[in-house]
C-alpha positions in Angstrom: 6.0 22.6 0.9 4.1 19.8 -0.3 4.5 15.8 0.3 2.8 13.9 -2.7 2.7 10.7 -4.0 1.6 9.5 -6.9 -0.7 6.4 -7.2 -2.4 4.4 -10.0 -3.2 1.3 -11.9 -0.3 -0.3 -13.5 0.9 1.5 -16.9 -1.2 4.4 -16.2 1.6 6.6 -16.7 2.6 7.1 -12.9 6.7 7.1 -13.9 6.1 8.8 -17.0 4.2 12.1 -15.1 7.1 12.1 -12.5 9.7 12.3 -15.6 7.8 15.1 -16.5 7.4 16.9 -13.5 11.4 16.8 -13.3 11.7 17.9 -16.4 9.4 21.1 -16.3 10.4 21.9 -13.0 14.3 22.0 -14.0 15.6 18.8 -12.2 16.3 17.0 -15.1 17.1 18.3 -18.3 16.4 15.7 -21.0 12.9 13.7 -20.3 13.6 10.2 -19.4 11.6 7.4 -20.8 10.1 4.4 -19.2 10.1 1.9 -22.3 14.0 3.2 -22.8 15.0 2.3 -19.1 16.2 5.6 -18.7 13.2 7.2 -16.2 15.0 9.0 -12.7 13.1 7.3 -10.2 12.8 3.6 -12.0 16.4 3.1 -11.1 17.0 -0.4 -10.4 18.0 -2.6 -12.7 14.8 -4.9 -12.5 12.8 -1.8 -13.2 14.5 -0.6 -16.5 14.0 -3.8 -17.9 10.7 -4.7 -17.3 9.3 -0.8 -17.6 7.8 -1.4 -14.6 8.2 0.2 -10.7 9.1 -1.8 -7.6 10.4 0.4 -5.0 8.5 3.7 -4.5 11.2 6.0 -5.3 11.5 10.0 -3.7 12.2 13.0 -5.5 12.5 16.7 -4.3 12.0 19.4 -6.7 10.8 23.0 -6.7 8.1 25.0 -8.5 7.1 28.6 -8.8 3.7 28.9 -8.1 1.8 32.2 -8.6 1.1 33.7 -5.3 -1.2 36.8 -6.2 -3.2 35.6 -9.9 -3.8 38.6 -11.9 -3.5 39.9 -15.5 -0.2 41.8 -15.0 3.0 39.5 -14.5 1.8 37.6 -11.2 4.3 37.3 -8.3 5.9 33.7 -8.1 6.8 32.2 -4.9 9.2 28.3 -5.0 7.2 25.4 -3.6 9.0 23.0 -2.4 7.4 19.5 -3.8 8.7 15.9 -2.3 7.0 13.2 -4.8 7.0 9.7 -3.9 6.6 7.9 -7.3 4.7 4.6 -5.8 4.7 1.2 -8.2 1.1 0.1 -9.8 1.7 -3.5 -9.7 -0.4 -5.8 -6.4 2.2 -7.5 -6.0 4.1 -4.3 -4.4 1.0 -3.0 -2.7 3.2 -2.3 0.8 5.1 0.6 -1.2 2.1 2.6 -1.6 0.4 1.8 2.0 3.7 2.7 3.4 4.5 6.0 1.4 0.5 7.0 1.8 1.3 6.3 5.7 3.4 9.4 5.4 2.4 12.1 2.7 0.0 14.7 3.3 -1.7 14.4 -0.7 -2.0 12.7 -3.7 -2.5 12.4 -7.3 -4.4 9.5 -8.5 -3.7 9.1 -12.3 -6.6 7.4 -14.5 -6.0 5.7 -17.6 -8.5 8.2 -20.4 -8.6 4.6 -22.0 -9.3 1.9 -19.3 -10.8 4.3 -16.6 -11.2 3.0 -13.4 -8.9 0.0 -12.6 -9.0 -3.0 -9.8 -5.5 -1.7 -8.9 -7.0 2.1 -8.8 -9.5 1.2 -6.0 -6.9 -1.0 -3.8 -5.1 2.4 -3.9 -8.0 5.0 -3.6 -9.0 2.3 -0.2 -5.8 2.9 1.0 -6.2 6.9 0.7 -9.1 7.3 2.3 -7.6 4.9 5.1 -5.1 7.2 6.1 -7.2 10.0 5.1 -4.9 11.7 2.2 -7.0 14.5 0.2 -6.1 13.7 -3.5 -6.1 15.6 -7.3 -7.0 12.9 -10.0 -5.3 13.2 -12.9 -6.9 11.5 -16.3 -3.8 10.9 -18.6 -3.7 9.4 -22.1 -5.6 11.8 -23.8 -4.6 11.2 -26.9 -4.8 7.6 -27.2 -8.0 5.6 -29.1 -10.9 5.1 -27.1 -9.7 7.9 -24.5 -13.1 9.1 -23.0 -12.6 11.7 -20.0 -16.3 12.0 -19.1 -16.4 8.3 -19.1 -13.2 8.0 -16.4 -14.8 11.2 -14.3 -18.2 9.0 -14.0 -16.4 5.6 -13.5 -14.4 7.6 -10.3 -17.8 8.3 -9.2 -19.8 5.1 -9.6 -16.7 2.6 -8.9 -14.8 4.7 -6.1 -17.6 6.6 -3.9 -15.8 9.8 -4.9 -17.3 13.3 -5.7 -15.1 13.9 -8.7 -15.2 18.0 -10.0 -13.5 18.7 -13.1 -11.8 22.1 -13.1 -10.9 21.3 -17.0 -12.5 20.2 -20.4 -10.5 18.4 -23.0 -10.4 20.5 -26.2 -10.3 17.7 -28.7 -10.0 14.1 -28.0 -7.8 10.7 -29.0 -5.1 12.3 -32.1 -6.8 15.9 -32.0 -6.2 16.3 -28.5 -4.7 19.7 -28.3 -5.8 21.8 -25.2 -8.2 22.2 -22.0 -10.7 25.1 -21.2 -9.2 25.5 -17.9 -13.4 26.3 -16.1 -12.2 28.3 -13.2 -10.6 31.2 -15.8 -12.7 30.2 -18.1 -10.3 30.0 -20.8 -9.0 27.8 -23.6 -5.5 26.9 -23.2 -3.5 25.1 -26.4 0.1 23.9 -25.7 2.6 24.7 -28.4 3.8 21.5 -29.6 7.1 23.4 -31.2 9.0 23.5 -27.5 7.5 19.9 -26.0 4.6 21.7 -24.5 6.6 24.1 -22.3 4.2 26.9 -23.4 0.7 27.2 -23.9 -1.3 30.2 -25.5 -4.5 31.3 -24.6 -7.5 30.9 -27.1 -11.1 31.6 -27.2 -13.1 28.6 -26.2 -14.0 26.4 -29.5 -17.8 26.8 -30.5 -18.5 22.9 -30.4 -17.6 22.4 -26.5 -19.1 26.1 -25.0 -22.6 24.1 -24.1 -20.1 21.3 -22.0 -18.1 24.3 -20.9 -21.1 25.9 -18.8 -22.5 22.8 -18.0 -19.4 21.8 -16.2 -18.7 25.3 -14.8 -22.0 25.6 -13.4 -21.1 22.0 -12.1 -17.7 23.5 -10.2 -19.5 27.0 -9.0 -21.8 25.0 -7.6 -19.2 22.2 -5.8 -17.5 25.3 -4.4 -20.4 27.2 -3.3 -20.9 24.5 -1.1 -17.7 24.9 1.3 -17.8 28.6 1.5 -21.4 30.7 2.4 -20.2 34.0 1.0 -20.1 32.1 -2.7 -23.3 30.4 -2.0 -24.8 34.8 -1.6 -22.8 35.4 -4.9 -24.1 32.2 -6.8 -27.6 33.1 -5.7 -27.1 37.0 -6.6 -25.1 36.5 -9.2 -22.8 34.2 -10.4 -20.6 36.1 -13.1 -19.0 38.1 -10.3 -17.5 35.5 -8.5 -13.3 35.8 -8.9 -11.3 32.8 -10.2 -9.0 33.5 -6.7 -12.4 32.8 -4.5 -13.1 29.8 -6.4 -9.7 28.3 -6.1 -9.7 28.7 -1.9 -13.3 27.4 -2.1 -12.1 24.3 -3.9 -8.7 23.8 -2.0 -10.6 23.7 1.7 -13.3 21.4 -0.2 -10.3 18.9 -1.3 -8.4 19.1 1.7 -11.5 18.5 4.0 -11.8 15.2 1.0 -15.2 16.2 0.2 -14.0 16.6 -3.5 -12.1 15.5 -5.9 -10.9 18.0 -8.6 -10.2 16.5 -11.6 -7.6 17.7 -14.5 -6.5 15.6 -17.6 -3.5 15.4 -20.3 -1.0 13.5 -22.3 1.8 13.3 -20.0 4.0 11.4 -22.4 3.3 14.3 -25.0 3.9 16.5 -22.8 0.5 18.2 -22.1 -0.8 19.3 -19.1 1.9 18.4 -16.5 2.7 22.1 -15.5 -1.6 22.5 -14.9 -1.0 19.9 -12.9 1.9 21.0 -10.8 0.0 24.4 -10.4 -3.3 22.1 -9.0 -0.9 20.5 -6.7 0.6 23.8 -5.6 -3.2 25.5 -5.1 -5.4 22.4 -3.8 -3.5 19.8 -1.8 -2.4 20.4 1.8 0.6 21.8 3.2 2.0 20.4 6.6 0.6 23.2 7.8 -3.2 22.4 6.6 -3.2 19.2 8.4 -4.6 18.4 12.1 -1.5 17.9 14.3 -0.4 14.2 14.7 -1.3 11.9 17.4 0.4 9.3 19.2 0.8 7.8 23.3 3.2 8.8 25.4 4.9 5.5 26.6 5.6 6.6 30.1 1.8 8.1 30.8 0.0 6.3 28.3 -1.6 9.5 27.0 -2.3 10.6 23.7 -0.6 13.8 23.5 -0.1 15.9 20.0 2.4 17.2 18.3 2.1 20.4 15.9 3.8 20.7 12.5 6.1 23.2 14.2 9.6 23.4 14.5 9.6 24.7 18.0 7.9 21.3 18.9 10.2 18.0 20.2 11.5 16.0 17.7 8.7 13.4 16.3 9.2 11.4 12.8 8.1 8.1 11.6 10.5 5.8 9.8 8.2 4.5 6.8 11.1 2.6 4.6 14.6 1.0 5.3 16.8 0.9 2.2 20.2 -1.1 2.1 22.7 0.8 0.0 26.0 -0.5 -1.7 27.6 2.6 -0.3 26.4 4.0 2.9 24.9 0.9 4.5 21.3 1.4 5.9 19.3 4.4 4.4 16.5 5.1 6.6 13.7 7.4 4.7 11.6 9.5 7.8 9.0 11.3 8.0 9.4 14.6 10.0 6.0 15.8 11.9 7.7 18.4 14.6 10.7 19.6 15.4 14.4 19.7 13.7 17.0 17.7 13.3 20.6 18.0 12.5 23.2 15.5 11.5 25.3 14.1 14.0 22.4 14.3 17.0 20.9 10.9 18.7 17.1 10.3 18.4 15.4 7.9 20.7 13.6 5.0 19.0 10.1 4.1 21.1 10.4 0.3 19.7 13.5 -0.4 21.3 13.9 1.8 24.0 17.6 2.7 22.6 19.2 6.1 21.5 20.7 6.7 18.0 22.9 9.1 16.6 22.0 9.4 13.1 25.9 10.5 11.6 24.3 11.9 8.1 20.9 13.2 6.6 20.4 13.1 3.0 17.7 14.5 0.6 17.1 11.7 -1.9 17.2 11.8 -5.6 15.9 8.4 -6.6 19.5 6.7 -5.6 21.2 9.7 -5.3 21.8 11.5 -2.2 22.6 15.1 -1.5 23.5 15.6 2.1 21.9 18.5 4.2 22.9 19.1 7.4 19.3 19.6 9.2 15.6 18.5 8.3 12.5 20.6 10.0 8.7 20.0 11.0 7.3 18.7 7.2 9.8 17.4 5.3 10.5 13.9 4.0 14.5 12.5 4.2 16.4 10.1 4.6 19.3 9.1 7.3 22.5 7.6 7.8 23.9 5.5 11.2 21.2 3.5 12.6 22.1 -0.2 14.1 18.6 -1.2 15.0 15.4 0.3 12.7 12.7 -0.7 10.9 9.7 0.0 9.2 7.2 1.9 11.5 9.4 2.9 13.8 8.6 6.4 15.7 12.3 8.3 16.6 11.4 11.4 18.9 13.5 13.6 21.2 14.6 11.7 24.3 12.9 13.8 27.0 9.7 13.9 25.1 9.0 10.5 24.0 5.9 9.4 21.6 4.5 6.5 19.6 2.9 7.2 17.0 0.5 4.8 15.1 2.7 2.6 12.9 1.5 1.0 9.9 -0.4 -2.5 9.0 0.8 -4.6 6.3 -0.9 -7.4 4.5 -0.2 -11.0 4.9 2.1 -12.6 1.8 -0.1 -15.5 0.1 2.5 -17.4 -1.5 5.6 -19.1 -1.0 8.7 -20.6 -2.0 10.7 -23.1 -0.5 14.6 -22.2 -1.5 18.2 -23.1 -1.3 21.8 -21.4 -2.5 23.2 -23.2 -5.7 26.7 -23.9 -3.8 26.7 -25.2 -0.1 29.3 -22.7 0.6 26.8 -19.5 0.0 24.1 -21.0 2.8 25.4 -17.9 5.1 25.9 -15.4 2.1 21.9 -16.4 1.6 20.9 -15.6 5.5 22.4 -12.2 5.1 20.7 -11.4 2.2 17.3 -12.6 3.5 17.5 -10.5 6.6 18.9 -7.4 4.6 15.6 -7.9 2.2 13.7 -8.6 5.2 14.4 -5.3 6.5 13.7 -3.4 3.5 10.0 -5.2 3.0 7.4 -5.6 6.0 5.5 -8.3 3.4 8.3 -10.9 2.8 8.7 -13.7 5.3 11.2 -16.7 5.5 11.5 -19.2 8.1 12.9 -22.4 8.4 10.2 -25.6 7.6 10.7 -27.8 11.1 10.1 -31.0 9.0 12.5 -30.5 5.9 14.9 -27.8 7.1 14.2 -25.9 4.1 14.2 -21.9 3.8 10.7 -20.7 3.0 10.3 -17.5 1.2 6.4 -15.7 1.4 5.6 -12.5 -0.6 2.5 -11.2 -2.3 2.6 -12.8 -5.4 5.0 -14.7 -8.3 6.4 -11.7 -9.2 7.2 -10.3 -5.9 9.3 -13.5 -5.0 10.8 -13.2 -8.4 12.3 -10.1 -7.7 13.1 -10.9 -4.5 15.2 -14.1 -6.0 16.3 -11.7 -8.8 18.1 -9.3 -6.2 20.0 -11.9 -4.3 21.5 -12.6 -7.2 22.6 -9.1 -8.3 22.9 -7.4 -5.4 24.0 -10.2 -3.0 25.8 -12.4 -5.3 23.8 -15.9 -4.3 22.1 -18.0 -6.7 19.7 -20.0 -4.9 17.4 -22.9 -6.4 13.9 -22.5 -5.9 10.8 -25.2 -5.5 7.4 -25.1 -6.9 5.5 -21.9 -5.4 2.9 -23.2 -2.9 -0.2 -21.4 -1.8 -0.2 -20.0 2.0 -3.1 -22.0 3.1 -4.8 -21.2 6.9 -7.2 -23.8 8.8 -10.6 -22.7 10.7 -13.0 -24.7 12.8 -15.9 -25.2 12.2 -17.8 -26.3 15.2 -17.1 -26.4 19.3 -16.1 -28.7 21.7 -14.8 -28.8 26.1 -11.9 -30.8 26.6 -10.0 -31.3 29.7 -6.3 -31.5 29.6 -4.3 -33.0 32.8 -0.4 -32.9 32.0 1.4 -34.7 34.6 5.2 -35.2 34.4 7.1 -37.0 37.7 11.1 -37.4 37.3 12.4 -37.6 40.5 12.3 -34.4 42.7 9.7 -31.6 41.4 7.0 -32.5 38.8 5.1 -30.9 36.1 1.1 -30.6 36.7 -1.3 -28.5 35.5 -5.3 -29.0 34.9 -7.5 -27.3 32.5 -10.9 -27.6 31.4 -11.7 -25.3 28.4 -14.5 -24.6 25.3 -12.8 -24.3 21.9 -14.3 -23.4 19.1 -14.8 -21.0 15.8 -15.2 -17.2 17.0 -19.3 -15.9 16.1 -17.8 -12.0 15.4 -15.0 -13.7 12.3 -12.0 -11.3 13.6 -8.8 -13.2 13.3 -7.0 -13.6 16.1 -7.8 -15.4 19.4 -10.7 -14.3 21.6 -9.8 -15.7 24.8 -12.4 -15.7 27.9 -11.4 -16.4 31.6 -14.1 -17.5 33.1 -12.3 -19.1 36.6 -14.0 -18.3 39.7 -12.9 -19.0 43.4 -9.4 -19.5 42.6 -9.2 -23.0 41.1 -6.5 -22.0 38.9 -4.6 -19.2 40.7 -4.3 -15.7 38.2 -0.2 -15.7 37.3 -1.3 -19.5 35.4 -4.1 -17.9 33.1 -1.4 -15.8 31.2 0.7 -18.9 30.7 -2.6 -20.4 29.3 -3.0 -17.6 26.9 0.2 -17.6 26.0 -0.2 -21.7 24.4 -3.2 -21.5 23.0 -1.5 -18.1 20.7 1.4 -20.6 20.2 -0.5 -23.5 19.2 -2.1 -21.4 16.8 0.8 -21.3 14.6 0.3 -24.9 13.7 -3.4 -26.1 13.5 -4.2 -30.1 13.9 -5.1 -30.7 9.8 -1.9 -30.2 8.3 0.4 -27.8 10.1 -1.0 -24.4 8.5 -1.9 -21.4 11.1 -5.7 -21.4 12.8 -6.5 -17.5 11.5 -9.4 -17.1 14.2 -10.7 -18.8 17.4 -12.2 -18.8 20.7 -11.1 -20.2 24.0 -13.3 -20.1 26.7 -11.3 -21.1 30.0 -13.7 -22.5 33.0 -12.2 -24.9 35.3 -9.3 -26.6 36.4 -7.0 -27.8 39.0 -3.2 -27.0 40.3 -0.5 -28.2 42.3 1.1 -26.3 45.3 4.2 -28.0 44.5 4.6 -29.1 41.0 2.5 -26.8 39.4 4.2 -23.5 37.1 3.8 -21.6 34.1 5.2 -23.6 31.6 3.2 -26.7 33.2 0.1 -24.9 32.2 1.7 -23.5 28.7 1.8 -27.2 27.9 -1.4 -28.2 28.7 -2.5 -25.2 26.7 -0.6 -26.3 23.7 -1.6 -30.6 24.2 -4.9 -29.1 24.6 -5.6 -27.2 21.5 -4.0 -30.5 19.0 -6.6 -32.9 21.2 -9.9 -30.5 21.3 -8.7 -28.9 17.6 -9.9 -32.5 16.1 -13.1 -32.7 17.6 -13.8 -29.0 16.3 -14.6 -30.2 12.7 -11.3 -27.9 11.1 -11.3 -27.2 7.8 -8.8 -25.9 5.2 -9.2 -22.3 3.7 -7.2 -21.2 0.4 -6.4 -17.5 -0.7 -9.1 -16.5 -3.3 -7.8 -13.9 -5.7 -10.1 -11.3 -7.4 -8.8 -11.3 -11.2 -10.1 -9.3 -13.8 -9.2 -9.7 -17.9 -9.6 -7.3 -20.4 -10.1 -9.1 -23.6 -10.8 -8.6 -27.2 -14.5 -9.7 -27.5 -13.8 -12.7 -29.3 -11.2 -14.5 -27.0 -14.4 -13.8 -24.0 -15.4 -17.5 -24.6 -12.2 -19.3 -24.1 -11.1 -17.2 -21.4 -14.7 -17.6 -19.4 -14.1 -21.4 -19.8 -10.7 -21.6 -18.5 -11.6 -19.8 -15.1 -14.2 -21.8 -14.8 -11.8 -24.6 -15.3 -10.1 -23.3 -12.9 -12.3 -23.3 -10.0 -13.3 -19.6 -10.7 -16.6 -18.3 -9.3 -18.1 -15.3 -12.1 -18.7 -12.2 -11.0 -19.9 -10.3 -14.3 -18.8 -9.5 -17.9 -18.6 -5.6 -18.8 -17.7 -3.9 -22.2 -15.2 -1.2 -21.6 -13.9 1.1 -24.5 -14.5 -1.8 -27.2 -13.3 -4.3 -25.0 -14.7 -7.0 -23.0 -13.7 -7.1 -18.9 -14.1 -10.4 -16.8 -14.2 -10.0 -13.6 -14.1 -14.0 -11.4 -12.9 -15.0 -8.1 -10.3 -17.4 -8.8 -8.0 -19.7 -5.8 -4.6 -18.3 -5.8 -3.7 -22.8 -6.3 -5.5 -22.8 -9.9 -3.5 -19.4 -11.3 0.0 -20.5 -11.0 1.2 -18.9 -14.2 -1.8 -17.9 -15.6 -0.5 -14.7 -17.4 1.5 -16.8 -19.9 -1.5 -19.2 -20.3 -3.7 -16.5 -20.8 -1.5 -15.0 -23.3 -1.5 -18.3 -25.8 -5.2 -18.4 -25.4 -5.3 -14.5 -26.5 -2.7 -14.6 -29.0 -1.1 -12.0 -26.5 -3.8 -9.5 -26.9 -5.5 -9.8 -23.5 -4.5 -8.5 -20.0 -5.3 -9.8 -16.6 -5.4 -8.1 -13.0 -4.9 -10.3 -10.0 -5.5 -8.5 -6.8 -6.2 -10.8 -3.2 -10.0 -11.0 -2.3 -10.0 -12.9 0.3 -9.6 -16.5 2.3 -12.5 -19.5 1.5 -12.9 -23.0 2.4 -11.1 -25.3 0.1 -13.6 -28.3 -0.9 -13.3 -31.1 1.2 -12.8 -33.9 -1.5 -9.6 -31.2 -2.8 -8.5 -30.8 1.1 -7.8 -34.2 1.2 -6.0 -34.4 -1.7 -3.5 -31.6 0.1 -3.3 -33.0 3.6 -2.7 -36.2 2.0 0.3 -34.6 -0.4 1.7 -32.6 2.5 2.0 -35.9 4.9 3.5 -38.1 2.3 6.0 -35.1 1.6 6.9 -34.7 4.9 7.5 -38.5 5.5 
């Protein structure tokens, strides 16, 4: 078995290798294209009309896989392959952190054209974050300007990576034809009569035999490395080393992530999807090749482990809710140990409740073929739960576990929204918490001061998506208000303040005392670093909680105009109580009165979302572009030539780019393309903070 996604820039060809994959494996028996809408796993309606993904999608399929390689007819053994197709856009950035959470490998597609892309990193970070040994994949072969050298060298320089190409492109842009595949050492041609289903071997083309041994020599020598008894043979004598010893050389090398092996084609001409099926077969990890998975026992608070076996306790990770039509709530797992079968209750660690999950399904895309049990490995999905979401750990009752759930970035933009007719305003709240359900990056809550619904996501098209759902799937139309930017305050310098709140209303009073530093944290985390620094009793130990507990509230609204402090320090020293009138909340409040007095002595400042963007432009339009972001309040970071065309990289504020894709499409005549990917927060300048504060308080009155 194998657990794969596949990751990439945006139109890299991600949708378009899955279709293939289907199609070669015997899923599907007519290829499905992305431009025609009609690709298996882009199955929502948003997705076949804009050609683009949104929602990773899974597919199971099977493939045979030599087990023994030989000259004679080698012996095939069926693979079981769960893909996780995983979308290319920023803007849907939790998809891929939450599928990489959960599969053991990876292919990382390149673009033979654009290389290296600011979307490829964000998703080669996330990788090596949850440590997922990978296969990259350089597709688009055959299109102008394709340079596979170029995109093995970029993965190097740009990524950190120790790229090893097991193939050479035979012929390039409209000749590409075939690979020498370097560990046979053989020239494969793919027979364009039966969509590249068959290949036949040739003798490797004169031009290319230098780059052959260069880049065999360059693969021996990557293997040798990670196996001492091919390091004797290289030495001795390298022609005698077997394709079979390479190939286990290279597959504990990737798994271990010291490598990358690299292979390249034309998926959409149908070359070089079944070398790459075989390369996921041979080089990434089975369950089995993995280090069991860690998580705390709740009752001990021990880490404890749990093997990839099925005579382990139950342990899965829920990594992705799904609201269907249907069948309700889908809930995709992740199974490390154990089985499962329908109809059987799982314990979830979060809420301390048991389930009984009534169905389990193997997903198709949308589809669902029901299976009546799931073992130590596999990826499904099930039916029944009341109370579930995203990171969850379900385990066997009487062996309960938590394992490490999964971080999710903060949304950056918002919109403030309302349904078209009064009467949907509950149709609306049902749709918000469904969606909420489905995706740990949207937030909504309700603005204190004008009652309206806020909606945050990752970006304009996120949102959109979000708004275009409610209306398909939900039936609700809502209007929507100008986006505005998720802004955050800081301070910038420290003050002590001491805060008495008295109350006296006949019978008990309030009263607490506290004397406290506030200020700007030296290490930058976010958060708050609180310091309890009471001695002999002043304030007695069950009150400093209470204290904590304000200051973390307070936090939610900062002293400038209303927007979350990110990061600060409270260092707690003195202070006074009363026998009598003195409680928690009494010192929760003084906390809270506290922070909105000492906060404006603390110099706070406003800080704005700074996004890293990045245009690829036909030389010409460079000049007009360069001036516009600088027009925009964007900071340069370097111009590059890439395949004949120019690449601007800035830092841009999220404010200034409010529909800059259409702008920068008039100043290009269409011809350029931009990237925006979140850098980062900075502070906004002061004479432009003003100008917001001021616009948000005459708003708000």
């Amino acid at each position: 078995m194998r657990n794969i996604g596949i990751m990439a820039h945006i139109d890299a060809g991600k949708t378009t290798t899955t279709e293939r994959i289907l199609y070669y494996t015997g899923l599907t028996h007519k290829l499905g294209e992305v431009h025609e809408g009609s690709a298996t796993t882009d199955w929502m309606e948003q997705e076949q009309e804009r050609g683009i993904t949104i929602t990773a999608a899974a597919v199971t399929t099977n493939w045979n896989y030599p087990t023994v390689q030989g000259e004679n007819i080698p012996e095939t053994r069926s693979y079981q392959i769960n893909i996780i197709d995983t979308p290319g856009h920023v803007d849907f950035t939790v998809e891929v952190e939450r599928s990489l959470r959960v599969l053991d490998g990876a292919v990382a597609l390149f673009c033979a054209v654009a290389g290296v892309e600011p979307q490829s990193e964000t998703v080669w970070r996330q990788a090596d974050k949850y440590k997922v040994p990978r296969i990259c994949f350089v597709n688009k072969m055959d299109r102008a300007g394709a340079d596979f050298f170029r995109a093995v060298r970029e993965i190097r320089e740009k990524l950190g990576a120790n790229p090893v190409p097991l193939q050479v492109p035979i012929g390039v842009e409209d000749n590409f034809k075939g690979v020498v595949d370097l560990i046979t050492h053989q020239g494969i041609i793919w027979n364009e009569e039966d969509k590249g289903k068959t290949y036949k071997i040739v003798p490797i083309p004169e031009e290319i035999q230098e780059e052959v041994a260069h880049w065999r020599q360059k693969l021996i020598e990557a293997a040798a490395e990670y196996d001492d008894h091919l390091l004797e043979k290289f030495f001795d004598n390298p022609d005698t080393i077997t394709p079979d010893e390479l190939r286990a050389a290279i597959r504990k090398a990737t798994i271990n992530m010291s490598i990358a092996p690299v292979l390249c084609g034309a998926a959409f001409k149908n070359k070089g999807v079944q070398a790459l099926l075989d390369a996921v077969v041979a080089y990434l990890p089975s369950p089995l090749d993995l280090p069991p998975v860690k998580g705390i026992n709740p009752e001990t608070e021990q880490e404890e482990e749990r093997k990839p076996d099925i005579n382990e306790p139950f342990t899965a990770l829920a990594f992705k809710i799904m609201t269907d039509p249907f069948v309700g709530r889908l809930c995709f797992m992740r199974v490390y140990s154990g089985r499962l079968e329908k109809g059987s209750y799982v314990y979830n660690s979060r809420t301390g409740n048991k389930e009984r999950i009534s169905r389990l399904v193997q997903m198709h895309a949308n589809k669902q073929n029901p299976i009546d049990e799931i073992e130590a490995g596999d990826i499904c999905a099930g039916i029944g739960f009341k109370d579930i979401k995203t990171g969850d750990t379900l385990t066997d009752e009487n062996h309960k576990l938590v394992l490490e759930s999964m971080t999710f970035p903060e949304p950056v933009i918002g919109y403030a929204i309302e349904p078209k007719k009064a009467a949907d305003q509950d149709k609306m709240a049902l749709a918000i918490s469904k969606l909420l359900e489905e995706d740990p990056t949207l937030q909504a809550y309700t603005d204190p001061e004008t009652g309206q619904t806020i909606l945050r996501g990752m970006g304009e098209l996120h949102l959109e998506i979000i708004i275009d759902r409610m209306k398909r799937e939900f039936k609700v139309e809502v209007n929507q208000g100008p986006p505005q930017v998720a802004y955050k305050e800081h301070f910038t310098a420290s003050t002590e303040h001491r805060e008495v709140y008295k109350k006296q209303t006949g019978g008990r009073g309030k009263y607490a005392d506290i004397v406290f530093e506030l200020g700007p944290r030296e290490d930058g985390q976010p958060g708050l670093l609180f310091i309890n620094e009471i001695v002999g009793g002043v304030i007695p130990k069950e009150f400093i909680p209470s204290v904590q507990k304000g200051f973390e509230t307070a936090m939610k609204n900062g002293v400038l105009a209303g927007f979350p402090v990110d990061s600060m320090k409270v260092r707690l020293f003195h202070g006074s109580y009363h026998e009598v009138d003195s409680d928690s909340l009494s010192f929760e409040m003084a906390a809270i009165l506290g922070f909105r007095e000492a906060g404006k002595k603390c110099k706070p400042r406003l800080l704005e979302p700074i996004m890293s963007v990045e245009v690829v432009t036909p030389e010409e339009f460079t000049g007009p572009i360069t001036g516009d972001l600088n027009r925009r309040r964007g900071v340069m970071k370097g111009i590059d030539s890439r395949g004949g065309a120019q690449v601007i990289k800035a830092d841009v504020p999220l404010a200034e780019l409010f529909g800059y894709v259409t702008d920068l499409r008039t100043i290009s005549s269409g011809r350029a393309s931009a990237t925006l990917t979140f850098s980062h927060y900075a502070e906004v300048p002061q004479n432009l903070a003003e100008g917001i504060i001021a616009e948000l308080k005459g708003a708000t009155v």
